[in-house]
DRENKOL-861856 format. One line per 3 residues: number of its first residue (from 1); for each residue x, y, z of N, C-alpha, C. Coordinates in steps of 0.2 Angstrom, whole numbers, plus 5000, padded with zeros to 4 digits. Last residue first. Example, Ala and Ser with C-alpha at 12.3 -4.5 7.8 and 13.67 -1.06 7.14 Angstrom:
<sites>
2	5064/4989/5035/5068/4995/5036/5064/5000/5039  5066/4972/5039/5062/4978/5039/5066/4984/5039 .
</sites>
This chain:
<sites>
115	4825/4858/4982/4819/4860/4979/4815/4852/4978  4832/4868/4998/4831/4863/4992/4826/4859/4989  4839/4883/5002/4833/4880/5001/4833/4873/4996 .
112	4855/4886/5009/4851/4886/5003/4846/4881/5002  4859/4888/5026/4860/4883/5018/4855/4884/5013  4857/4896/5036/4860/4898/5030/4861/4896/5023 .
109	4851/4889/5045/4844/4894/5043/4850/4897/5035  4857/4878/5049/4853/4876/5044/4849/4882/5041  4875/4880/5052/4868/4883/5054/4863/4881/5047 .
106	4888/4876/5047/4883/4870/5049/4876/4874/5049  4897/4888/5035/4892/4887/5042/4888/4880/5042  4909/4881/5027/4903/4884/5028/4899/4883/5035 .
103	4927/4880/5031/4921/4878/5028/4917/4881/5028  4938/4893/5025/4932/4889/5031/4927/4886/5029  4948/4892/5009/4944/4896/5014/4940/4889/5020 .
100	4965/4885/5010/4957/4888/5007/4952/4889/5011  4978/4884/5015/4975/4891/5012/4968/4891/5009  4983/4874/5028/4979/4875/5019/4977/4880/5021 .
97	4986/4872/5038/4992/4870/5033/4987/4868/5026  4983/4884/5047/4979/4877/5047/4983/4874/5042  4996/4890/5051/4991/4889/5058/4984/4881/5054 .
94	5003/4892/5039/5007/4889/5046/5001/4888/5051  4993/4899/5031/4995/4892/5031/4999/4889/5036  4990/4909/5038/4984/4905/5040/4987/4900/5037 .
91	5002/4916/5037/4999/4916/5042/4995/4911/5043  5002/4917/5022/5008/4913/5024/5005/4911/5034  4990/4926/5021/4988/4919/5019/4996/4915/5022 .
88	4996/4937/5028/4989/4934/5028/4991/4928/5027  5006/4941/5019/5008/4938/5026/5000/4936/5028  4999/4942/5006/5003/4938/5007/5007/4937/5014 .
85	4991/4953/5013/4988/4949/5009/4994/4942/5008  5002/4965/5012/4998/4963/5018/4994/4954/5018  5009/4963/5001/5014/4962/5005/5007/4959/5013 .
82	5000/4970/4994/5001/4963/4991/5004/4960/4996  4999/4982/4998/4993/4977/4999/4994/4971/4999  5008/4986/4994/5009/4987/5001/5002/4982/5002 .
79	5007/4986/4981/5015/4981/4983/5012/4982/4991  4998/4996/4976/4996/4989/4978/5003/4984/4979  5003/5009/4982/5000/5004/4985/4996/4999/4984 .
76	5016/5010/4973/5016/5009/4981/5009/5004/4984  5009/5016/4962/5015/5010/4961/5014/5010/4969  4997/5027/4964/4996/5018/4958/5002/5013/4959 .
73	5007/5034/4973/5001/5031/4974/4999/5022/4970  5015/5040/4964/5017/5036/4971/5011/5030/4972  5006/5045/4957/5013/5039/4952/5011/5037/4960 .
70	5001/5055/4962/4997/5051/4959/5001/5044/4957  5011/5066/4968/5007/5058/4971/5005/5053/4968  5016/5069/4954/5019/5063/4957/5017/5060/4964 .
67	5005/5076/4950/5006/5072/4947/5010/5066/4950  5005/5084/4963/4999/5081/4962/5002/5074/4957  5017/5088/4959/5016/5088/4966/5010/5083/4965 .
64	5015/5098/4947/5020/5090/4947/5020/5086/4955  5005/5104/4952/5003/5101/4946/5007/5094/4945  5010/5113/4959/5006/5110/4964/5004/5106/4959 .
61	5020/5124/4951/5022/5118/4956/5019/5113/4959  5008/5127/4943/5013/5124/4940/5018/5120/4944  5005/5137/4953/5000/5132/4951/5004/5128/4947 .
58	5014/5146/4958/5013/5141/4961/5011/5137/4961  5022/5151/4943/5020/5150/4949/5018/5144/4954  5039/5157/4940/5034/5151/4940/5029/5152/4943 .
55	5041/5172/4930/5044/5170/4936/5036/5164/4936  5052/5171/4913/5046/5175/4918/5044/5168/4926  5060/5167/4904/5060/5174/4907/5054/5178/4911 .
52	5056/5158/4895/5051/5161/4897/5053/5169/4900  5069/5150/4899/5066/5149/4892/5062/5155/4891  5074/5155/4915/5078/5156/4908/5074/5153/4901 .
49	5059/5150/4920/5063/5157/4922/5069/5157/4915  5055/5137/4917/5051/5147/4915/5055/5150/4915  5068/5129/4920/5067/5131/4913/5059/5136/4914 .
46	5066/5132/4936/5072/5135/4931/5072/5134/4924  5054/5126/4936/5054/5132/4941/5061/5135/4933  5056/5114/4933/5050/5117/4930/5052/5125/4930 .
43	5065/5111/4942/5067/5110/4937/5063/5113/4932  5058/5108/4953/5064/5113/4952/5066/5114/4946  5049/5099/4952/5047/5103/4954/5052/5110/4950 .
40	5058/5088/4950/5055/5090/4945/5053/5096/4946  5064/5087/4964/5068/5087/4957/5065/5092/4951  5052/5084/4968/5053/5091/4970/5059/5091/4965 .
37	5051/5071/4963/5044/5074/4962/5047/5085/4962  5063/5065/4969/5060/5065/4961/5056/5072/4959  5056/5064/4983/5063/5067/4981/5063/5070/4972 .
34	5044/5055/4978/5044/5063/4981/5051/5067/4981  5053/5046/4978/5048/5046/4974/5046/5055/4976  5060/5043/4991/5063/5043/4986/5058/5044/4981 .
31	5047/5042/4999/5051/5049/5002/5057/5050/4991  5042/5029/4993/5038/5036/4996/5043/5040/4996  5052/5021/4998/5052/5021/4993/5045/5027/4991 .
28	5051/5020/5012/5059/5024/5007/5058/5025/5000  5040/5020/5016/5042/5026/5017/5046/5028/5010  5041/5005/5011/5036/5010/5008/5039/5016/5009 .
25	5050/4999/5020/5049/5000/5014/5046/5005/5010  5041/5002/5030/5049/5006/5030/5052/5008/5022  5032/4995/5031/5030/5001/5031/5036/5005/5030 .
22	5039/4983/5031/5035/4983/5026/5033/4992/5025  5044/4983/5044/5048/4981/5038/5044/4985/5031  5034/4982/5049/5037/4990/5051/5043/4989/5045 .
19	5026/4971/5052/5022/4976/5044/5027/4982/5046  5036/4961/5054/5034/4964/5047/5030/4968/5044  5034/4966/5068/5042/4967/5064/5040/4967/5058 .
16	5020/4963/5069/5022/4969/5072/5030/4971/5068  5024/4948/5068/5018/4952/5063/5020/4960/5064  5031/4943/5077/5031/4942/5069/5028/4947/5067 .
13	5022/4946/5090/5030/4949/5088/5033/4951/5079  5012/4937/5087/5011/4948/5088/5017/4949/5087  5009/4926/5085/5013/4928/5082/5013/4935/5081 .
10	4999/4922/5095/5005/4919/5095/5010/4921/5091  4987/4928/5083/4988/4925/5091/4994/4922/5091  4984/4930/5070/4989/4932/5073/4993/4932/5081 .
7	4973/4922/5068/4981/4921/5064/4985/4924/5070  4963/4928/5077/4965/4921/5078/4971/4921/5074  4962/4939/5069/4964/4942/5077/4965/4932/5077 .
4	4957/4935/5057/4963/4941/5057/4967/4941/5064  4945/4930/5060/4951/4923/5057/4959/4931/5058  4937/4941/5064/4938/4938/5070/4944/4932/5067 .
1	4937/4947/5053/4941/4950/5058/4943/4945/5063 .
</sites>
């Protein structure tokens, strides 16, 4: 947390515009994804009623409702993960100009015993 809050020191403005970027994305492509979903919903609804001649219910609408979080879910959120985790690392490259991790603690009580 504390490498999280050091990155972004000097760059709240950047960071703040990309994750609304990022989060925008997401909605549209969230709400577009749900749009679909109630498509579908409807659609169910109007083939019972003329193939079946009998009226949908509600378990049947909560099924494509569920089915299409599920979708949203598996494809959104690792693009939103991937987006968070790639501003991370492009963050800690402009501040130390390497992506590999910190060194190791100097503290003697943490270095493994040697034999």
């Amino acid at each position: 947390m504390k490498e999280s809050i050091r990155l972004v020191s000097g760059n709240w403005w950047r960071t703040f515009g990309t994750l609304c970027i990022i989060n925008l994305i997401y909605l549209i492509f969230s709400f577009l994804l749900n749009l679909i979903g109630v498509g579908l919903n409807i659609l169910l609804i109007v083939i019972t009623e003329i193939l079946f001649n009998q009226v949908a219910t509600k378990s049947q609408g909560t099924y494509v409702v569920l089915i299409t979080s599920g979708i949203i879910i598996t494809i959104l959120y690792p693009f939103y993960y991937a987006c968070i985790m790639a501003m991370f690392y492009d963050f800690r490259l402009k501040k130390n100009k390497d992506i590999s991790l910190p060194p190791a603690s100097s503290d003697p009580s943490t270095e493994p015993p040697t034999a």
